[in-house]
C-alpha positions as CSV (number, residue, x, y, z in Angstrom):
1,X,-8.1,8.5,14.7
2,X,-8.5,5.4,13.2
3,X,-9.7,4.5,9.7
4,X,-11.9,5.9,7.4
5,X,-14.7,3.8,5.3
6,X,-12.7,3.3,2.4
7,X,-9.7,2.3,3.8
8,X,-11.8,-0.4,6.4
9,X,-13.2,-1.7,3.0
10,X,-10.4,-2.7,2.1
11,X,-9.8,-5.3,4.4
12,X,-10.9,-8.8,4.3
13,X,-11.0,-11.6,6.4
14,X,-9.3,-14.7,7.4
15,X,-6.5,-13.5,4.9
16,X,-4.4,-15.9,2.2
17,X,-5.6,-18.0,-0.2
18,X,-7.0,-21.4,0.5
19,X,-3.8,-23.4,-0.3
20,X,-4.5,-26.0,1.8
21,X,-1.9,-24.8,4.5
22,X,-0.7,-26.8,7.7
23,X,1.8,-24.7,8.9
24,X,3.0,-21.0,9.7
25,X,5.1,-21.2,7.4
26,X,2.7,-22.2,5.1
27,X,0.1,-19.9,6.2
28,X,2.7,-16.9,5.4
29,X,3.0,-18.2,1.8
30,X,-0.9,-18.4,1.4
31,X,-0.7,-14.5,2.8
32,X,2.0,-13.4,0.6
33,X,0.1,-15.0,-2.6
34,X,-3.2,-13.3,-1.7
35,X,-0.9,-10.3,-1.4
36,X,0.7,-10.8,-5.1
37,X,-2.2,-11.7,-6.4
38,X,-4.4,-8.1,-5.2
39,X,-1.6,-6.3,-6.4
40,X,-1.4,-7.2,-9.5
41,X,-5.0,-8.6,-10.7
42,X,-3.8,-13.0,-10.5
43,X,-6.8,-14.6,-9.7
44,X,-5.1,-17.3,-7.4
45,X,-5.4,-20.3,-10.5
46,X,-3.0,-22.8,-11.2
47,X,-0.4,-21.5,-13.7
48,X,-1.1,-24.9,-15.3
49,X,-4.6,-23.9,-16.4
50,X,-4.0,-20.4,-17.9
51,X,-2.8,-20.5,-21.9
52,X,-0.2,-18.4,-23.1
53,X,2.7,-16.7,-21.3
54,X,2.9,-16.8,-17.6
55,X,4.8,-13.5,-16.7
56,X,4.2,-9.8,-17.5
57,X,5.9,-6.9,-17.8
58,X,5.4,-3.6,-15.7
59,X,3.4,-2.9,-19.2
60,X,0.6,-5.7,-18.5
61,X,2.6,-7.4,-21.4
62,X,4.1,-10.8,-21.3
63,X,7.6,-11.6,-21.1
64,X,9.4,-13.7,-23.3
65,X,11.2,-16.7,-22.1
66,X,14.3,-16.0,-20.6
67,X,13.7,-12.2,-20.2
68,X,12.7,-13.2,-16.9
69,X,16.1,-12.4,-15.1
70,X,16.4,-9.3,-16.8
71,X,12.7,-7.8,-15.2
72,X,13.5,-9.1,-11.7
73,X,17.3,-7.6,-12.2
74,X,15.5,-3.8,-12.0
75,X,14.5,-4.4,-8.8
């Protein structure tokens, strides 16, 4: 029972990202980012500092404008 090495090196602690939260609520966002980010390799910087397209495909490819709606539609 209980887990083996790998999976305990997994986890980290506090979780989230330092977002500056005040709130639960705000605490669950921070969470959910650190979350997104893990899953798919963001490293937790402003969108306003990274060149180029903001939003990939399955593919690691970026999206075009627009074709947003159409890649959340599949899920």
């Amino acid at each position: 029972a209980g887990l083996s090495e790998p999976e305990l090196s997994r986890l980290s602690s506090p979780v989230g990202l330092d977002l500056g939260a005040r709130t639960p609520e705000e605490t669950a966002v921070s969470i959910a980012a650190e979350i997104i980010a893990r899953r798919w390799g963001g490293g937790g910087r402003p969108l306003s500092e990274i060149g180029g397209r903001i939003h990939h495909d399955d593919d690691g490819s970026a999206s075009p404008p627009g074709e947003l709606s159409d890649h959340l539609s599949r899920y």
